[in-house]
PAPALO-911799 format. One record per atom (N, C-alpha, C, CB): x, y, z. Coordinates in steps of 0.001 Angstrom, whole numbers, plus 500000, padded with zeros to 6 digits. Glycine has a CB too. Example, Ala and Ser with C-alpha at 12.3 -4.5 7.8 and 13.67 -1.06 7.14 Angstrom:
BEGIN
513190494310507800512300495500507800513200496700507800511308495527509046512850497750507080513670498940507140512900500030507870514084499402505725
END
This chain:
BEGIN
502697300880427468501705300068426803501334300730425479500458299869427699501760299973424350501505300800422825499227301129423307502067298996420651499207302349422458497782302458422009497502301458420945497454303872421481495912301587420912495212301171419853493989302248419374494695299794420244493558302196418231492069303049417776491494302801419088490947302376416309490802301989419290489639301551420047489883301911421523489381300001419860490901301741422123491388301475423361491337302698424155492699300925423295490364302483425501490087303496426418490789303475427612488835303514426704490716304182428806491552304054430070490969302883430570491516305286431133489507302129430534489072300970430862490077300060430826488084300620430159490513299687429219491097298927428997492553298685429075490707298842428266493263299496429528494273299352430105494308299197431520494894300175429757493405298732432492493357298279434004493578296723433323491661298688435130494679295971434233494613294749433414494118293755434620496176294309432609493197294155435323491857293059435757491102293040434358490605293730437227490663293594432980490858293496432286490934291984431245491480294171432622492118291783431758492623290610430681492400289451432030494680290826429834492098289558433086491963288352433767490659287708433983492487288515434903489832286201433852489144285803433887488401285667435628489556284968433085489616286223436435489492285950438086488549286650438493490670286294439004488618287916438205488154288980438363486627289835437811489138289413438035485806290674438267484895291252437620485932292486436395483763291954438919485249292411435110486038293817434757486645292974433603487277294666436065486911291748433481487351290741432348486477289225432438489127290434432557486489289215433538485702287787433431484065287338432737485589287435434903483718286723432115482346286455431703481990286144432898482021285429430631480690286949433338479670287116434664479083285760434588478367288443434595478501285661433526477524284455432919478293283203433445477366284420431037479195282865433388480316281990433658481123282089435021481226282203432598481137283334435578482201283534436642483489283186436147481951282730437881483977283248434808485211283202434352485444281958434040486107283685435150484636280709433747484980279152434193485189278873432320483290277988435326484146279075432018484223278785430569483309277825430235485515278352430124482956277455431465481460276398431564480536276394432384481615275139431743479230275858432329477689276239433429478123274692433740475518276733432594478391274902434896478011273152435868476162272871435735478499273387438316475973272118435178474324271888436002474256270284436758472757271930434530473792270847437757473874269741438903472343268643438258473600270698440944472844267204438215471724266451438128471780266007439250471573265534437158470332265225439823470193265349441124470436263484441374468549266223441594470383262293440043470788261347440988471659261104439921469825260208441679472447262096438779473036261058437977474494261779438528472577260949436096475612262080437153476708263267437539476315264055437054478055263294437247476923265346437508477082266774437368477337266999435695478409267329438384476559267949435408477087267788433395477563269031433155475649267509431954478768269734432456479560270880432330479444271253430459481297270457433020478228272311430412478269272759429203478954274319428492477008272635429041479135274393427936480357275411427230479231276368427279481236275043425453480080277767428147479018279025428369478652279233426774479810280662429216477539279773426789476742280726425435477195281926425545475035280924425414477637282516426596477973283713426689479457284547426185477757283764427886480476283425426605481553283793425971482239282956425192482271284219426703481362281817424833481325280225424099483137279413424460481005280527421789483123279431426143484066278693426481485407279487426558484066277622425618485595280628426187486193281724426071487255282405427602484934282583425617486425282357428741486082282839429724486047284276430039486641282292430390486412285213429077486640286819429379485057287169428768488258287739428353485118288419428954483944289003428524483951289928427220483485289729429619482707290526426584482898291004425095483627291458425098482219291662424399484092292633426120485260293799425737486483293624426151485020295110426247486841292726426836487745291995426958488308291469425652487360291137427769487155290530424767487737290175423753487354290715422582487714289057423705487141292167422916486918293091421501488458293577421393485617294637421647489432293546422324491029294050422144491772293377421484491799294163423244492543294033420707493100292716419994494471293387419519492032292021418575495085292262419647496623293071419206497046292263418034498028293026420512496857292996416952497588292368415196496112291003414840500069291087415512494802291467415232493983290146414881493777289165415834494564289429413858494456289397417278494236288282417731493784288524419450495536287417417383492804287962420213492539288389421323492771287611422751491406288682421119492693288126423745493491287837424918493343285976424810492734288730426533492165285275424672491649284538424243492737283432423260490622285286423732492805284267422009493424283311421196495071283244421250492947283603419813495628284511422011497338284688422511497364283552423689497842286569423293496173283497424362496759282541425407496616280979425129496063282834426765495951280476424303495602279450424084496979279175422687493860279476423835497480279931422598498654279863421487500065278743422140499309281791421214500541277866421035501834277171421794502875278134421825502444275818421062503415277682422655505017278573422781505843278867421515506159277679423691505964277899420999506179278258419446505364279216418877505994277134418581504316279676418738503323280537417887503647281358418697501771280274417603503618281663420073504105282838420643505289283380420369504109282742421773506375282478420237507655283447419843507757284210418628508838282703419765506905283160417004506899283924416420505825285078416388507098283367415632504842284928417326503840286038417034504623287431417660502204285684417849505442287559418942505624288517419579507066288694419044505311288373421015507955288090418509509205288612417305508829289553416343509751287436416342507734288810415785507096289943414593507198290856414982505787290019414112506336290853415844505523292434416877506663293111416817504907292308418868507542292496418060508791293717418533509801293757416997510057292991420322509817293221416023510467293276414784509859295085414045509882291610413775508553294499414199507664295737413543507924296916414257506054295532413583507919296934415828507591297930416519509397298197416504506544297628418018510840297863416510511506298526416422511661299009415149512268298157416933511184298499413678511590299379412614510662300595412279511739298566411428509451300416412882508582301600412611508956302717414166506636300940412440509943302483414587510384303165415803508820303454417090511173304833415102508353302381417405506804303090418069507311303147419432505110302035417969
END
């Protein structure tokens, strides 16, 4: 797993990068990305957490970031943006030999 400045032994446990789990998930949320609030005779209304604003990981979760971008915005990426985002990467990382 390349280092980063920031990056502690925390952050390499990769419960981490999962929303399932305590340790990555927004508490506030339980990882959902939304507060259900139950109305009592109408439907149920689903508003976008404040906490990780729909996000579902938690701050330090998405304080990691690899080249600008966080667990958050790699996963929500199309397959296309992924190939070129992680070509770059391994482009960079074999000519700078890391």
């Amino acid at each position: 797993m390349p280092t980063y400045p920031n990056q502690n032994q925390e952050d390499k446990n990769p419960g981490r990068f999962s929303f399932n789990v305590k340790g990555g998930r927004c508490e506030n949320c339980s990882g959902d990305g939304v507060i259900n609030i139950e109305m009592q005779f109408l439907p149920d209304v689903s508003i976008s957490c404040d906490s990780c604003k729909g996000k579902r990981y938690n701050r330090e979760a998405l304080e990691i970031e690899v080249r600008g971008k966080n667990i958050s915005d790699i996963l929500s990426m199309s397959v296309d943006r992924h190939l070129i985002f992680f070509l770059i990467y391994q482009a960079l990382k074999t000519n700078l030999k890391l």
